[in-house]
N, CA, C and O of each residue as an XYZ file, in Angstrom:
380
protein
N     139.685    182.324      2.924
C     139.555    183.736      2.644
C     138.395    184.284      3.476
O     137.259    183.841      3.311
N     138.673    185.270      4.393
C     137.654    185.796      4.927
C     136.605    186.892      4.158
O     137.005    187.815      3.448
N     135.650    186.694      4.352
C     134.709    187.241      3.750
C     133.858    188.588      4.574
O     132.767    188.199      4.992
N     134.140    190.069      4.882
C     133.117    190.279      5.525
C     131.857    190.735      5.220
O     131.607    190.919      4.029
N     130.580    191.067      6.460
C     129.727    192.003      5.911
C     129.690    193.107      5.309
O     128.676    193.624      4.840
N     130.588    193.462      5.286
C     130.486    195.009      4.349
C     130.737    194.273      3.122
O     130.394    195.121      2.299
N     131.105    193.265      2.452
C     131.422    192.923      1.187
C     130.207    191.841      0.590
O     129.974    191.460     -0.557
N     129.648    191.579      1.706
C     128.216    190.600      1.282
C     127.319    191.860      1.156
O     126.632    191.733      0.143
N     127.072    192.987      1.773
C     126.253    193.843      2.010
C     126.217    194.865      0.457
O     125.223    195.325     -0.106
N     127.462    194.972      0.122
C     128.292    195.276     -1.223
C     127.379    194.619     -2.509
O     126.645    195.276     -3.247
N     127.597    193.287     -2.574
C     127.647    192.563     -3.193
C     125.699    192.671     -3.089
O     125.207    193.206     -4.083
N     124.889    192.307     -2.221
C     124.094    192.296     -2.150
C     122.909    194.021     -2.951
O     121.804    193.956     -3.489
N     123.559    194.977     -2.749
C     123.698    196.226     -3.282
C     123.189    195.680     -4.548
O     122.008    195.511     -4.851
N     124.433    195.379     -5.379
C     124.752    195.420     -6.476
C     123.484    194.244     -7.367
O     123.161    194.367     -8.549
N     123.074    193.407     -6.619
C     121.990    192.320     -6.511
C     120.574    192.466     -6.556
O     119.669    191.684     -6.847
N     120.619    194.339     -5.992
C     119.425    194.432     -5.535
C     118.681    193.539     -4.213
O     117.519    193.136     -4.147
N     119.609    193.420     -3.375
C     119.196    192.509     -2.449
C     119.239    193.195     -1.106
O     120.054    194.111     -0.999
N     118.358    192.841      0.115
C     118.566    193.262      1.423
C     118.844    192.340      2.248
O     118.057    191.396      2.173
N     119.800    192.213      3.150
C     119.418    191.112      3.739
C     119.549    191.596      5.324
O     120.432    192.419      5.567
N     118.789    191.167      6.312
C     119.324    191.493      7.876
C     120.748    190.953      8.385
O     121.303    190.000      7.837
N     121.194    191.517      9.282
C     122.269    191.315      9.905
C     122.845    189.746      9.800
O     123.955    189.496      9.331
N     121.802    188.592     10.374
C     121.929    187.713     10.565
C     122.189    187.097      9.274
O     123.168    186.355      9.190
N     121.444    187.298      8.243
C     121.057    186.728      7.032
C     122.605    187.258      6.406
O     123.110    186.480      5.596
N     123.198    188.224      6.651
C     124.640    189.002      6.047
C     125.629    187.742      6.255
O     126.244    187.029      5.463
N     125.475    187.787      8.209
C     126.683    186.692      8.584
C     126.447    185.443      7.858
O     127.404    184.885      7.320
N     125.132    184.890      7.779
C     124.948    183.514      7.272
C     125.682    183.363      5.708
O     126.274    182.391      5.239
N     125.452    184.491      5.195
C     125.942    184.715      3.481
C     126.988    184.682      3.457
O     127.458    183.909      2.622
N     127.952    185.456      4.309
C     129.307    185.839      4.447
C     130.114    184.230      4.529
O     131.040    183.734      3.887
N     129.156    183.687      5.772
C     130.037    182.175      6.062
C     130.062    181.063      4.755
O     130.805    180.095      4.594
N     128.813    181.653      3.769
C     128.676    180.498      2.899
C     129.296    181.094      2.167
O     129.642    180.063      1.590
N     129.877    181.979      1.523
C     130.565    182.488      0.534
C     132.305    182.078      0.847
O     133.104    181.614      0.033
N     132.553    182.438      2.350
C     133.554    181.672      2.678
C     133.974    180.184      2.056
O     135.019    179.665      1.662
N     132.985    179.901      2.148
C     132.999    178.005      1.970
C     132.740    177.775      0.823
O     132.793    176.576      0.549
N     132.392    178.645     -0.240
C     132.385    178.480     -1.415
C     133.858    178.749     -2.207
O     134.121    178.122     -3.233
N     134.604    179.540     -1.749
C     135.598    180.377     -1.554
C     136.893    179.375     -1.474
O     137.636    179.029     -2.393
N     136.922    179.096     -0.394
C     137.360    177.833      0.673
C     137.529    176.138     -0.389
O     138.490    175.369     -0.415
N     135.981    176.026     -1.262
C     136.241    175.192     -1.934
C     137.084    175.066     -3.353
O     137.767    174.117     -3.737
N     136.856    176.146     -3.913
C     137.709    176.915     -4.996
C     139.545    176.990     -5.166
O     140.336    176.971     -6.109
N     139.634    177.086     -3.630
C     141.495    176.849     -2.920
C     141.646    175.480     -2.988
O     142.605    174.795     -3.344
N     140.645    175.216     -2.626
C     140.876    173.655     -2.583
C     141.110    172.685     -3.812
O     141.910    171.749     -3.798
N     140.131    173.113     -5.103
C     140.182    172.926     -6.141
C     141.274    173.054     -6.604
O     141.798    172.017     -7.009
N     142.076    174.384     -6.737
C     142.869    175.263     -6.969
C     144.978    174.168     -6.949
O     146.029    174.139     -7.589
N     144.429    173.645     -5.936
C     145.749    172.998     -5.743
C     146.025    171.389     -6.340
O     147.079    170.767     -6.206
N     144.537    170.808     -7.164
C     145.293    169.854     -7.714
C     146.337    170.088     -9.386
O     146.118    171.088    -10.069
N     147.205    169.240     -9.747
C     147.886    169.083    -10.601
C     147.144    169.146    -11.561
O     146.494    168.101    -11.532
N     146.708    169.991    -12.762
C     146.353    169.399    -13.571
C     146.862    169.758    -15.253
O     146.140    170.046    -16.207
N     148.826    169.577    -15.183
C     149.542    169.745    -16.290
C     149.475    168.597    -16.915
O     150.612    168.504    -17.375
N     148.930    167.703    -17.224
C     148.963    166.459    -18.077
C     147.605    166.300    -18.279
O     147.300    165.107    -18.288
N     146.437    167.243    -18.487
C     145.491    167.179    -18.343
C     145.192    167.962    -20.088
O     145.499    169.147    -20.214
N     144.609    167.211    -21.291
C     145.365    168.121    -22.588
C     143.796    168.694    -23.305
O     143.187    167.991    -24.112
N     143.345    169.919    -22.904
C     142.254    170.213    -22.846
C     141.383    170.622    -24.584
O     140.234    170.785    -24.992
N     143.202    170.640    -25.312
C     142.546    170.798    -27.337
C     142.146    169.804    -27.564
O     141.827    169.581    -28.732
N     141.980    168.758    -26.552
C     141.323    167.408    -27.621
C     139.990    167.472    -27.868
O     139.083    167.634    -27.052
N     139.919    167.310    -29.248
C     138.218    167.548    -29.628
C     137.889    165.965    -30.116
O     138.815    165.376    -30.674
N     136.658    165.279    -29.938
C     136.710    164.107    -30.380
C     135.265    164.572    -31.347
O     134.415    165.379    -30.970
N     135.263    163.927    -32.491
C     134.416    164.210    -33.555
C     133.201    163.185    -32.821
O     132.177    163.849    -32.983
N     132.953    162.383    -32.367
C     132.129    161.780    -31.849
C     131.045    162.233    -30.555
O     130.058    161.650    -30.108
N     131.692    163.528    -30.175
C     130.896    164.482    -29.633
C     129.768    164.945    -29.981
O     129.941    165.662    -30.967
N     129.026    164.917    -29.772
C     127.886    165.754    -30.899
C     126.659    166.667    -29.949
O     125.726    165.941    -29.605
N     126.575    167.687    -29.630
C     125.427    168.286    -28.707
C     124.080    167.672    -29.064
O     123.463    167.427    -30.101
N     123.897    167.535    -27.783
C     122.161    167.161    -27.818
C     120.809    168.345    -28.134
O     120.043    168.537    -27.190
N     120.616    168.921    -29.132
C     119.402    169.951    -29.368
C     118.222    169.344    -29.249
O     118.032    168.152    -29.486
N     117.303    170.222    -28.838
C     116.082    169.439    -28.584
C     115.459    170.575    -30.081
O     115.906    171.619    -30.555
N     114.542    169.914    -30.340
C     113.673    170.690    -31.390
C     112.784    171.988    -30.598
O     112.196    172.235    -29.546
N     113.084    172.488    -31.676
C     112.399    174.007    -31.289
C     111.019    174.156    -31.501
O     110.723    174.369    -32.677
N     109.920    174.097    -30.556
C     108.375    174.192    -31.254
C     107.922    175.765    -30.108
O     108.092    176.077    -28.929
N     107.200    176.462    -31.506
C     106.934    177.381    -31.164
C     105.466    176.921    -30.158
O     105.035    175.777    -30.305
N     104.625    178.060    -28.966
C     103.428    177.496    -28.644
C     102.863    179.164    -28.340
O     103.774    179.919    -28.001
N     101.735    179.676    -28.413
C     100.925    180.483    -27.682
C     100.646    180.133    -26.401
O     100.489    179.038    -25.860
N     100.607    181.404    -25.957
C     100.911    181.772    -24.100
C      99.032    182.103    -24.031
O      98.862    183.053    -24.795
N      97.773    181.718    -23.475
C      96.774    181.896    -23.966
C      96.376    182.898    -22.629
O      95.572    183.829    -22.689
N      97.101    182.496    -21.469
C      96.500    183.092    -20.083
C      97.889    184.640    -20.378
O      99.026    184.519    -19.923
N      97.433    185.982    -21.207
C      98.591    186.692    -20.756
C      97.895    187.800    -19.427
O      98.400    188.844    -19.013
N      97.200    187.449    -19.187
C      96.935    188.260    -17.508
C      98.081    187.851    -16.664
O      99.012    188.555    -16.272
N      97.758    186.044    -16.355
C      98.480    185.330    -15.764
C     100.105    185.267    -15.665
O     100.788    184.984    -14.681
N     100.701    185.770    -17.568
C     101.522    186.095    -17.987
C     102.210    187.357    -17.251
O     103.380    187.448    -16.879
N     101.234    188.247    -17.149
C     102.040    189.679    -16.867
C     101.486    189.854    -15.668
O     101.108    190.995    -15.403
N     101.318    188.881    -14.751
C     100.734    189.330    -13.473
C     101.844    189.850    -12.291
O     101.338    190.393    -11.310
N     103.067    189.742    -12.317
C     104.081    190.585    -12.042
C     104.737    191.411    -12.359
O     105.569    191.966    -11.642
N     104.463    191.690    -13.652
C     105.346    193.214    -14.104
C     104.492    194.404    -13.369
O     103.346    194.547    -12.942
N     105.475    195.037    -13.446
C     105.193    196.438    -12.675
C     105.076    197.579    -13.763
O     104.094    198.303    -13.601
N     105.666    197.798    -14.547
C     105.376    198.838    -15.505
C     105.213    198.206    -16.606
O     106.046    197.309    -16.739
N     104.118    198.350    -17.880
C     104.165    198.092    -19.233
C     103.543    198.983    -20.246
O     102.657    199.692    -19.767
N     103.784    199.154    -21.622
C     103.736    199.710    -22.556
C     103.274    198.514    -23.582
O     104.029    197.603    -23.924
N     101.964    198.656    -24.003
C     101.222    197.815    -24.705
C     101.588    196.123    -24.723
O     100.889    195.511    -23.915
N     102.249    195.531    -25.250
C     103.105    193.877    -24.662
C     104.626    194.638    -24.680
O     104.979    194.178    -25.766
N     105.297    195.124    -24.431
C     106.352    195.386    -23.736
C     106.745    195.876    -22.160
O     106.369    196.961    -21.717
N     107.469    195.021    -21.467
C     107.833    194.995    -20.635
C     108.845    196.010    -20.024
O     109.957    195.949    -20.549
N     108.677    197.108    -18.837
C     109.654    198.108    -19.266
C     110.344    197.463    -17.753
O     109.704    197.060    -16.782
N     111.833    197.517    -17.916
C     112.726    197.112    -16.804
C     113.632    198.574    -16.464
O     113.809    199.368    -17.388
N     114.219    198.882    -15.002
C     114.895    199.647    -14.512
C     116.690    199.588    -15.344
O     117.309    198.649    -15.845
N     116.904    200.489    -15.232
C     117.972    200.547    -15.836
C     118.902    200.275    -14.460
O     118.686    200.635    -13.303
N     120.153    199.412    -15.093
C     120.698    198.685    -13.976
C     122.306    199.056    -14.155
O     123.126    198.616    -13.348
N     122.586    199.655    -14.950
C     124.178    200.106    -14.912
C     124.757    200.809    -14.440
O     124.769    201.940    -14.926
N     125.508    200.542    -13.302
C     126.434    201.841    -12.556
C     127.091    202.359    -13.433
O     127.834    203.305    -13.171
């Protein structure tokens, strides 16, 4: 599937991202090949493959939850750009 710059450039938009010309084509080719691998995926068999099986012997691994204090919050908020007492204010991002 060909991929062009106007659709990495698109995509990048939407990302909040810039990228130069070069950096477009380089994106474009890897998205190809990501793309490319997906078709590839795409064509094995996999009707005998029976995906409701649940085995009770499964069990997720949780790690315990421990709360901790953050003691450096300078260090903490040393990249936000706008704040309102400990709240963090972010750009609104919905087309």
């Amino acid at each position: 599937m060909k991929i062009s710059i106007d659709e990495v450039n698109y995509i990048a938009k939407l990302a909040k991202l810039k990228f130069t010309e070069e950096e477009a084509e380089k994106m474009a080719e890897e998205f190809e090949g990501i793309l490319n691998h997906f078709e590839s995926i795409d064509k094995f068999d996999l009707s005998d493959v029976q995906l409701d099986i649940y085995s009770e012997d499964l069990m997720p691994h949780l790690r315990k939850d421990v709360t901790s204090v953050f003691e450096d919050k300078k260090k903490l908020y040393q990249n936000v750009k706008s704040m309102t007492n400990t709240c963090i204010k972010v750009p609104k991002i919905i087309e």
